[in-house]
C-alpha positions in Angstrom: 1.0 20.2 36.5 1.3 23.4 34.3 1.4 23.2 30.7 4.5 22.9 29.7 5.5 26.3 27.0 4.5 25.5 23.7 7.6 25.1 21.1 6.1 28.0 19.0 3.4 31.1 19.4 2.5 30.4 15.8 2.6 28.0 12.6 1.8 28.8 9.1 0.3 25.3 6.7 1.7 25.4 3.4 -1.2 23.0 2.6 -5.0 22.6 1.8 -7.7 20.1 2.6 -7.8 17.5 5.3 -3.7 16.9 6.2 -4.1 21.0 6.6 -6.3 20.7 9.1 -5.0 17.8 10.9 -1.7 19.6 11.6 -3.9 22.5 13.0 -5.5 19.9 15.7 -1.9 18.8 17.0 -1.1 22.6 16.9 -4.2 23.3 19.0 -3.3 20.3 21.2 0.3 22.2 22.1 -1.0 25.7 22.5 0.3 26.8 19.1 -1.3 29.7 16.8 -2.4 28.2 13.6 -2.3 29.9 10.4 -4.5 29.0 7.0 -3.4 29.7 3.5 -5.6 29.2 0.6 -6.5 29.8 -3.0 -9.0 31.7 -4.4 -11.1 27.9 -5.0 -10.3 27.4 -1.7 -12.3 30.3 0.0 -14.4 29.3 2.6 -12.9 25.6 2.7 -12.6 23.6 6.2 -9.0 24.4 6.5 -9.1 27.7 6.0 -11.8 28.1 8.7 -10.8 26.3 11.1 -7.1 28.3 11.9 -6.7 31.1 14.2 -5.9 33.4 10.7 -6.2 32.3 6.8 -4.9 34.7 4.4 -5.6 34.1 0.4 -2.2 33.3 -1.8 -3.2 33.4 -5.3 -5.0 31.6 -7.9 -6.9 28.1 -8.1 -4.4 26.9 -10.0 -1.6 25.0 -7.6 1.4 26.9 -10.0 -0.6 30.6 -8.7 -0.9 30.0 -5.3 0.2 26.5 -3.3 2.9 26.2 -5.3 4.1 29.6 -5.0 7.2 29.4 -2.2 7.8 33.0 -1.7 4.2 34.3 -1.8 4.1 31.5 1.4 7.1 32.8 3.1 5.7 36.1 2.5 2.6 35.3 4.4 4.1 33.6 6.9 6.0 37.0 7.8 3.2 39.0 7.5 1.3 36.9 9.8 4.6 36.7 12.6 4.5 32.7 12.6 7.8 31.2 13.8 7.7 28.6 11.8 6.3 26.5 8.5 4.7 22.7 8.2 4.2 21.6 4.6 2.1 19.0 5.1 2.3 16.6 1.8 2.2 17.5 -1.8 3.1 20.5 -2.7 6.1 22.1 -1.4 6.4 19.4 0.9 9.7 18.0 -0.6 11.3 20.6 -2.2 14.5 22.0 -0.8 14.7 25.0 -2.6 11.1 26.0 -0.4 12.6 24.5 2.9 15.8 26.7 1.9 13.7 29.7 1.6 11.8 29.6 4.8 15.1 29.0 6.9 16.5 32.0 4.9 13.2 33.9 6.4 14.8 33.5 9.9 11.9 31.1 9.8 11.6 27.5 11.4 11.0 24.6 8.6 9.2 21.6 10.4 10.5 19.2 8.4 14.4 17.2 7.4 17.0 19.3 6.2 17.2 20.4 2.4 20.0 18.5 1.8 18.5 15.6 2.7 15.4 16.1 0.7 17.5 16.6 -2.1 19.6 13.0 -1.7 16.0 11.4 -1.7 14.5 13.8 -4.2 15.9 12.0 -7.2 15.7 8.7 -7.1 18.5 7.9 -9.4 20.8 9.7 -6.7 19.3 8.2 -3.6 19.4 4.4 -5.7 23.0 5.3 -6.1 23.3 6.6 -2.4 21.2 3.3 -0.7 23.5 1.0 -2.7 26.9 2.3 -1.5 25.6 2.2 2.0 24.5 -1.2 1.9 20.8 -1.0 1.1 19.5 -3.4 -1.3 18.0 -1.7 -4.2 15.5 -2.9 -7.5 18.2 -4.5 -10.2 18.0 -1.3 -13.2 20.0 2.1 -13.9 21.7 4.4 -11.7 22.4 6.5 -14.6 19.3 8.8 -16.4 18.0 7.3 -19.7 17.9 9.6 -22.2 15.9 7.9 -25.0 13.1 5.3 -25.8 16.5 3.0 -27.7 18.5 3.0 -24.6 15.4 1.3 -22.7 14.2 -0.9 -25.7 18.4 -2.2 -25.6 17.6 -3.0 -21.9 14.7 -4.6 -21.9 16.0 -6.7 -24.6 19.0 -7.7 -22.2 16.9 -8.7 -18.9 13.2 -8.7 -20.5 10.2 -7.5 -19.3 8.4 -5.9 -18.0 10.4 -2.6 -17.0 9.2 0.4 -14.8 10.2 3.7 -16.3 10.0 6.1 -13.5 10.6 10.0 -12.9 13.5 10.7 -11.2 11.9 13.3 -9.0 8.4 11.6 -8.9 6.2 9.7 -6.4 2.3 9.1 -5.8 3.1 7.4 -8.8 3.5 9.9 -11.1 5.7 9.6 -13.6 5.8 6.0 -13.3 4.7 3.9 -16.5 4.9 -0.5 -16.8 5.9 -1.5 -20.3 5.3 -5.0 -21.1 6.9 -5.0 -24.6 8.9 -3.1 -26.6 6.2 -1.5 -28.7 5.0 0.4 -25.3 8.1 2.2 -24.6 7.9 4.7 -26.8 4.4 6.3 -25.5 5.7 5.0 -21.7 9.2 7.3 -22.1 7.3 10.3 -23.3 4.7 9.8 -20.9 6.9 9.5 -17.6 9.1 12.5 -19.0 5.8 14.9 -19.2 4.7 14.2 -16.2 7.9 14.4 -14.3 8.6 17.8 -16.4 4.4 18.7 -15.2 4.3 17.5 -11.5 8.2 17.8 -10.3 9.7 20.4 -12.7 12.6 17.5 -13.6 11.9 15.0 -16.8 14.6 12.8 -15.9 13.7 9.3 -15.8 15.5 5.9 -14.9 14.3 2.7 -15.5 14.4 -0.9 -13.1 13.0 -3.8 -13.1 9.2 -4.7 -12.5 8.6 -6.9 -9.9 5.6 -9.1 -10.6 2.7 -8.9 -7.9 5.0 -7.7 -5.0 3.8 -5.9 -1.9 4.4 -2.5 -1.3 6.2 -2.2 2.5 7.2 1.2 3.9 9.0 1.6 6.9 8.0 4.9 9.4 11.2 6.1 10.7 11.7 9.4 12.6 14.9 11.3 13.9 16.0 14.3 16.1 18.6 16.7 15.7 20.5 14.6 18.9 21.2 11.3 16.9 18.0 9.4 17.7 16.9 7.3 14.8 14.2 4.9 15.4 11.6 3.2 13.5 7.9 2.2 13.6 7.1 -0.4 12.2 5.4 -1.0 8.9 2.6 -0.1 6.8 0.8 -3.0 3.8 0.3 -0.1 1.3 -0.1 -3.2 -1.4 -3.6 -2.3 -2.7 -3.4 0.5 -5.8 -4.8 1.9 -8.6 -2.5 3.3 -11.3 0.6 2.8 -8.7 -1.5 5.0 -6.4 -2.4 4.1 -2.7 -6.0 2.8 -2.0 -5.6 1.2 1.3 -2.8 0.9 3.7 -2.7 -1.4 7.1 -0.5 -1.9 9.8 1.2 -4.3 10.5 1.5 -5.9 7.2 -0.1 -9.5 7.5 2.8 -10.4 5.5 5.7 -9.0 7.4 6.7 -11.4 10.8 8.7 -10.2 13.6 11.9 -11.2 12.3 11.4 -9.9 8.7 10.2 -6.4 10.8 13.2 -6.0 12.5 15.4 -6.7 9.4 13.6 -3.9 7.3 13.5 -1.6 10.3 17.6 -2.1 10.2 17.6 -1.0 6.6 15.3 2.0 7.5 17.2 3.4 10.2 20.5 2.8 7.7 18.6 4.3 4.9 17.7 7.1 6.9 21.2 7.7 8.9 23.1 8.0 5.2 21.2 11.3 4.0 21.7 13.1 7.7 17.8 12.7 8.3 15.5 14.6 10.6 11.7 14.8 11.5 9.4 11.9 10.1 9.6 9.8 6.9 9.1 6.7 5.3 11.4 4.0 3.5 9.4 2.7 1.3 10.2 -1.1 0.1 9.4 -3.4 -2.5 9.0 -7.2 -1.1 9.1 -9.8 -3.6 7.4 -13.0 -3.8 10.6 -15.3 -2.7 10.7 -12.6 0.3 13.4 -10.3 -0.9 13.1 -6.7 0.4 14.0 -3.8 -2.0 14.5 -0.4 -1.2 12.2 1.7 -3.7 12.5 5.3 -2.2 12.2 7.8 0.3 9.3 10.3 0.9 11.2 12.7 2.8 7.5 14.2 4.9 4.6 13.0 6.8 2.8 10.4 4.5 -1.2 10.1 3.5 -1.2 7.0 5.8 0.5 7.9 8.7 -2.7 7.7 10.1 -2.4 4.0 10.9 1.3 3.9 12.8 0.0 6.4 15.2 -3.4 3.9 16.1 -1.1 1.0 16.3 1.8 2.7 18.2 -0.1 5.5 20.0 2.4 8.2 18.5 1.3 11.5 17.5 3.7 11.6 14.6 2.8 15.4 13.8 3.6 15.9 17.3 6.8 14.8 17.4 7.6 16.6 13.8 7.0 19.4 15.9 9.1 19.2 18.5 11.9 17.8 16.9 11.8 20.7 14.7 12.0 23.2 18.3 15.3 21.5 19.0 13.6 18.8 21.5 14.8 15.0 21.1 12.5 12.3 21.0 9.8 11.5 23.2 10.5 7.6 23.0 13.1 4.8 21.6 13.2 2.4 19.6 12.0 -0.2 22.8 9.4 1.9 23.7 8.0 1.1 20.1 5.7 -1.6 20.8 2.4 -3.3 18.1 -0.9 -3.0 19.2 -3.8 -4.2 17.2 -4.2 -3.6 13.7 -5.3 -0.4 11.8 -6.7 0.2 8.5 -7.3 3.0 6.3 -9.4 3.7 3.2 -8.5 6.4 0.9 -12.1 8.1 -0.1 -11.8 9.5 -3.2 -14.3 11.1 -5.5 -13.8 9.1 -8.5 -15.8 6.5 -10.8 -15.1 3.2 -10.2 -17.0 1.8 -13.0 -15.5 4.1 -15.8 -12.2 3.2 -14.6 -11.5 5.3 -11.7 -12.0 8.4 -13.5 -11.7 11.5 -11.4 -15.5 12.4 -10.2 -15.2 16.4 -9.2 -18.7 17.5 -8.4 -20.3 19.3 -5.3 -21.0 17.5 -1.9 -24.6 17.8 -1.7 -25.0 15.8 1.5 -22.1 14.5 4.5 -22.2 12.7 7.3 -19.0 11.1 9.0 -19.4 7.7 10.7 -18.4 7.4 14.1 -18.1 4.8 17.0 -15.5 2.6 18.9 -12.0 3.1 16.9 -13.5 4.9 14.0 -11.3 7.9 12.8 -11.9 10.3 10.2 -9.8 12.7 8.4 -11.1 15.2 6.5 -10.7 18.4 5.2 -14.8 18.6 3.4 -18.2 19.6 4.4 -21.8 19.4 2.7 -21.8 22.5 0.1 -18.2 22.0 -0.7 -17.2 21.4 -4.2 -14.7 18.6 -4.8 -12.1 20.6 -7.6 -10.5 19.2 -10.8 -8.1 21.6 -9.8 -6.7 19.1 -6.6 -5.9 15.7 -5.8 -9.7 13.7 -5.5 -9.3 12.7 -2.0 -13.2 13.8 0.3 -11.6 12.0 3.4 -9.5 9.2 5.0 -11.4 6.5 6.6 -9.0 5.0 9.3 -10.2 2.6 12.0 -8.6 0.4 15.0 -9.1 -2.9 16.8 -7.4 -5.8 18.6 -7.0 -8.2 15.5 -7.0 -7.5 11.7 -10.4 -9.0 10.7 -12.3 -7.5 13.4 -10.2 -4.4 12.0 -11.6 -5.3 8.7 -15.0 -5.7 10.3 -15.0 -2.6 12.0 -14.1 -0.9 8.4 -17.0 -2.1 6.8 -19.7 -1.3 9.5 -17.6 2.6 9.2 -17.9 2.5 5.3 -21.9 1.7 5.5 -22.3 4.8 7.7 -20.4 7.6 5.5 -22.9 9.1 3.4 -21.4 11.6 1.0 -24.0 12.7 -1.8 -22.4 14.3 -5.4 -19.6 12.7 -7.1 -19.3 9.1 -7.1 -16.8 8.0 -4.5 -14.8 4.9 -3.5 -17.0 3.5 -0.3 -18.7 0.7 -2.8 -15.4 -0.4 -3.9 -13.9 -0.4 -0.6 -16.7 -2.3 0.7 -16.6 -4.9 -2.5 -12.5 -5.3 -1.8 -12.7 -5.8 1.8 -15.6 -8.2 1.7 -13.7 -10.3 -1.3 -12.2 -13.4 0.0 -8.4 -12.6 -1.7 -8.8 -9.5 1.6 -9.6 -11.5 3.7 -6.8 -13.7 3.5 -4.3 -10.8 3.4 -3.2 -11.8 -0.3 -2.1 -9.0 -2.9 -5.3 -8.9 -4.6 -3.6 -8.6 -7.9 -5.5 -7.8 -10.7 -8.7 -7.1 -9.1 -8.6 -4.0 -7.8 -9.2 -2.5 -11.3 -11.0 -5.5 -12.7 -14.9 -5.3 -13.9 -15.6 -8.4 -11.7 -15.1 -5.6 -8.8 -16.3 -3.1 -10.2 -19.9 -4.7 -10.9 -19.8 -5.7 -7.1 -18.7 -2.0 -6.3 -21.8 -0.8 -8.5 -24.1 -3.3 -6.8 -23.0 -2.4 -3.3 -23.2 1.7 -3.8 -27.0 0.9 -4.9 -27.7 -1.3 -2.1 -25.9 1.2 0.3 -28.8 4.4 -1.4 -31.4 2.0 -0.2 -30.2 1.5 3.1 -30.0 4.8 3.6 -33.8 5.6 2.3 -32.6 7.5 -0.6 -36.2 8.6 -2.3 -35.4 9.9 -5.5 -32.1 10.1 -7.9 -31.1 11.2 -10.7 -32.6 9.1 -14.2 -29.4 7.3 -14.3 -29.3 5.8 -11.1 -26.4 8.4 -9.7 -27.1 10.8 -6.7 -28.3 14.3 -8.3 -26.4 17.3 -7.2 -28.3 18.8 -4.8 -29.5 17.0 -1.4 -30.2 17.3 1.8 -31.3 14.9 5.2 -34.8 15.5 7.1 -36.3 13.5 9.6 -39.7 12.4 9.4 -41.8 10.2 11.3 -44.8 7.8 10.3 -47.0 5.6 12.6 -44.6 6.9 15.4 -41.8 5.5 13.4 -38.8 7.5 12.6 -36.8 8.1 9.4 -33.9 10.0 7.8 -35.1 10.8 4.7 -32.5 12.3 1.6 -34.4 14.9 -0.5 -32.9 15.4 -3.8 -33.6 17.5 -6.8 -32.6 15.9 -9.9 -30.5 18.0 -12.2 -31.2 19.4 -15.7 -30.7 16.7 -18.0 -28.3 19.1 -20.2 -26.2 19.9 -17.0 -22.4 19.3 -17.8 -21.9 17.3 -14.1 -25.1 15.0 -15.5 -23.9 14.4 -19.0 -20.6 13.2 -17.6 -21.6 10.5 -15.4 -24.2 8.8 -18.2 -22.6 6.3 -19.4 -19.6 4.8 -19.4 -16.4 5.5 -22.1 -17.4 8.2 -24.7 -20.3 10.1 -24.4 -22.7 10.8 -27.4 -24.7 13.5 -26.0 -25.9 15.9 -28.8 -23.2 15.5 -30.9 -23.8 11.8 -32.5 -22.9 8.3 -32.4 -20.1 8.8 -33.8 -18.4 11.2 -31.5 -15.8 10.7 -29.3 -15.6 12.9 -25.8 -13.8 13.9 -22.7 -15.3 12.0 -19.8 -13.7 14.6 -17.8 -13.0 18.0 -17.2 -9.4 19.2 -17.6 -6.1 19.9 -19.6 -5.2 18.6 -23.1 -1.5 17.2 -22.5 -0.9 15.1 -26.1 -2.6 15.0 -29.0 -1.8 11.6 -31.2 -4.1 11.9 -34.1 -4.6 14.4 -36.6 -7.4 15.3 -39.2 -7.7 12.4 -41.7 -5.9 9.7 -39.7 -7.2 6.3 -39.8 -7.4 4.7 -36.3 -8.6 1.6 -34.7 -10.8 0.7 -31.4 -8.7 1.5 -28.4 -6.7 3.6 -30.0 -5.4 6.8 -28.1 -7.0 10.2 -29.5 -5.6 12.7 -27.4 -4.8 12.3 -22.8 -6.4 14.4 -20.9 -5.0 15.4 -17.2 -7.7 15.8 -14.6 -7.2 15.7 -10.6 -3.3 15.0 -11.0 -4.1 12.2 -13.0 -3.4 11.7 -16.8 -6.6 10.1 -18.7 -6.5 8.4 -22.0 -9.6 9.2 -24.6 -9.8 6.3 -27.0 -11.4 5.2 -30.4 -14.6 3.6 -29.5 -14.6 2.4 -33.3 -12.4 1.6 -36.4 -12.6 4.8 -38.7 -11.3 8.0 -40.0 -10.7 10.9 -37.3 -12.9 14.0 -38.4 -13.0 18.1 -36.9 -10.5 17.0 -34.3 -11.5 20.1 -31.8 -8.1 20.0 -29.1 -4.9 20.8 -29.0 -2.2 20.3 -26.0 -2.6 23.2 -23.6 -6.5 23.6 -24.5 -8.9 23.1 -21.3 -11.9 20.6 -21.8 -15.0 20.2 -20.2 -16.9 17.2 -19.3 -18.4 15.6 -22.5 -16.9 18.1 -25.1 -16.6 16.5 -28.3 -13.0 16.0 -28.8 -13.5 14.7 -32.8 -15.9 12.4 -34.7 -14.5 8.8 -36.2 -16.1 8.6 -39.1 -16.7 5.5 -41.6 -13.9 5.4 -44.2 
């Protein structure tokens, strides 16, 4: 048979990195143009490579180029693409952008802007979920406009409370106060970064449910009336409220309980007049009560694992369902198979408490094999930026059952060798081996506990000798430059790592010695940035007396907002920062001093 016509000649990527370049591959698969965009950091990236065209759109900075709407529609004109995907992140859910493009005369692959914004706050979609039925988290449906209103709250159901942004997700903008003496920092906190990451410091508070699991529902609709949902992802294992691993099905979720939250999915998703894909994302309790927490109005990080298990292209049908076409299936065509499993990679340092790790890929190598999948947007040579979200790639894999799915994962996770920043395969290897995995439990409080992270530690080294690393750096990390040559001895072959160990007064070096403060020519008494990045509060000044733990200043690096500490009781001296000021990777941010 013919091709059939494909339902564009060409489509612009408002996005970067690895979801960038697996819309181009669905693209390809349909006969559509693909067009790149990226920023000036970005030159020579995968994504940008990859497309039929790439054009450059500004600055590194996401505010001067990816976050720039009308510099993208611009392009997109320029180029003579039909029509825009978003990706995730980004523009992806902001109706103002999708109002733009269709204002272009140009085709936004994606829901409608009104529906993005009934889901874009969460205080209006809580408010819209209840009066259609939907069970939401017990809290307000009203903004909270100061730390009093939430400490009167918590003092009328307890704690501990989530204070959320309204507009936020990926867990920004979400803080956990367990008492009443965190709220202040928590409101202050979840404002700024709602104000940084969403333009909107609105926040609401609900309840915190103790050691639930985090249940999403896919769901996906035409422009006909076709609603239907696919199943369910287990995105219950997180760091900071952010996603580490998601499976489907969820081994806690049975057939009965799957068609009940499918109900409320396809309900959720009917009230805001939904189109294209999304997911209902749910709260499920211990006593196995189901909560609706919010809707992410665009393709998610793991969609990855619905299409294994359902054998949907999801970006596929985004596509098409934006070109007018109605579904390719129903809701009985959606039927289980297997399990799937994916592991976020991210270059970050699980022993100094999943700091962000940007650094340069020195040496890459994807595994591969029966139901392995890898999506990535990286190659050797490419330099992970503090300027993006930390993710090198997503590690998804497939089989009949989920511990031979688990299985699979870890023979996948021995294979990858990425050389540079340190990155999450130890820890993923550590968690999936732990018996609390195995089981299917929550995990809860080990994920970011020391007992894993030692095993994480041990695992990574183990891993370097497995894969007959001859030399490292003086600490014990990879150095920064690398690469793989084959050798042979007594007829014997070997893949060999070369690597050059770098300067000892190198600024990547200096930041991954040690763990907490770094003393590096400035003294013992020093306290500074384990990262690079942006200065958002100061809490101390000059002459302030401050104790161990104690919060110096909160750096945000990679999306992600770090607090310095005390390391010691004394008296802050030459406090260096200020909010606004850029920092690099052990800069001393002040000296505690004896009194």
């Amino acid at each position: 048979m013919p091709n059939p016509k494909p339902p564009f000649s060409k489509v612009l990527v408002a996005n970067r990195g690895e979801i960038a370049v697996r819309v181009f591959r669905t693209l390809r698969e349909l006969g559509v143009g693909t067009v790149a965009v990226y920023s000036e950091v970005d030159r020579g990236r995968l994504h940008a490579t990859v497309a039929d065209e790439a054009y450059l759109i500004g600055g590194g900075l996401p505010a001067e180029s990816y976050l720039r709407g009308d510099v993208i529609v611009e392009t997109a004109l320029r180029a003579g693409t039909e029509a825009i995907h978003p990706g995730y992140g980004f523009l992806a859910e902001n109706a103002t952008f999708a109002r733009l493009v269709e204002e272009a005369g140009l085709v936004w692959i994606g829901p409608p802007p009104e529906a993005i914004e009934a889901m874009g706050s969460k205080i209006a979609a809580r408010e819209r979920m209840q009066a259609a039925g939907v069970p939401i988290i017990p809290g307000t449906t009203e903004p909270v406009e100061s730390a009093d209103e939430i400490k009167r709250l918590g003092r009328e159901i307890g704690y501990p409370l989530a204070i959320k942004a309204s507009a936020g997700g990926g867990g920004k903008g979400l803080k956990i106060v367990e008492s009443e003496g965190e709220v202040e920092r928590a409101f202050d906190s979840a404002r700024r970064e709602g104000e940084a990451y969403f333009a909107d410091p609105t926040v609401f508070v609900e309840r915190y449910l103790v050691d639930p699991r985090h249940i999403e529902v896919q769901v996906i609709a035409d422009a006909h009336g076709a609603v239907v949902h696919l199943g369910e992802r287990d995105c219950t294992i997180q760091r900071r409220h952010q996603k580490l691993i998601e499976e489907a099905p969820s081994p806690a979720v049975d057939d009965a309980l799957r068609a009940r939250i499918g109900v409320i999915a396809v309900d959720a998703a009917r009230a805001v007049g939904y189109r294209s894909a999304g997911t209902i994302e749910g709260l499920l309790s211990r006593e196995g009560e189901y909560f609706f927490l919010e809707m992410n109005t665009r393709i998610q990080v793991e969609h990855t694992v619905t299409e294994l298990v359902t054998g949907f292209d999801l970006v596929r049908e985004q596509i098409l369902i934006a070109a007018g076409e109605p579904l390719s299936f129903r809701q009985e065509d959606i039927v289980l198979h297997g399990h799937a499993i994916e592991c976020r990679i991210n270059a970050e340092d699980v022993s100094r408490g999943f700091l962000p790790a940007p650094g340069r890929i020195t040496a890459y190598q994807e595994p591969g094999g029966p139901g392995v999948r890898v999506d990535s947007g990286v190659r050797a040579g490419d330099e992970i930026s503090p300027l993006y979200d930390p993710m090198i790639a997503k590690l998804i894999v497939h089989d009949v059952d989920r511990d031979r799915a688990r299985r699979r994962m870890l023979r996948a996770l021995e294979e990858f060798v990425i050389d540079g920043p340190p990155t999450l395969l130890g820890f993923h290897r550590a968690l999936l081996e732990h018996p609390c995995f195995v089981a299917g439990e929550t995990c809860h409080g080990l994920v970011e506990s020391d007992e894993l992270a030692q095993r994480a530690d041990e695992l990574t080294n183990e891993l370097s000798h497995l894969q007959t690393r001859v030399t490292s750096g003086s600490d014990g990390h990879p150095a920064t430059r690398a690469q793989l040559v084959g050798v042979e001895v007594d007829g014997r072959s070997y893949a060999v790592r070369l690597v050059v160990p770098e300067p000892p007064w190198s600024e990547l070096a200096r930041a991954r010695r040690g763990r907490g403060a770094l003393r590096a020519g400035t003294g013992s008494n020093a306290v500074e940035s384990p990262m690079q990045g942006t200065v958002v509060q100061v809490e101390v000044a000059d002459g302030n007396a401050v104790v161990e733990g104690q919060v110096i200043c909160v750096v945000e690096a990679m999306k992600m907002e770090n607090e310095i500490v005390a390391h010691r009781d004394g008296i802050v001296r030459d406090l260096t920062v200020e909010r606004g000021q850029a920092v690099a990777a052990g800069q001393a941010v002040c000296i505690v001093a004896d009194e």
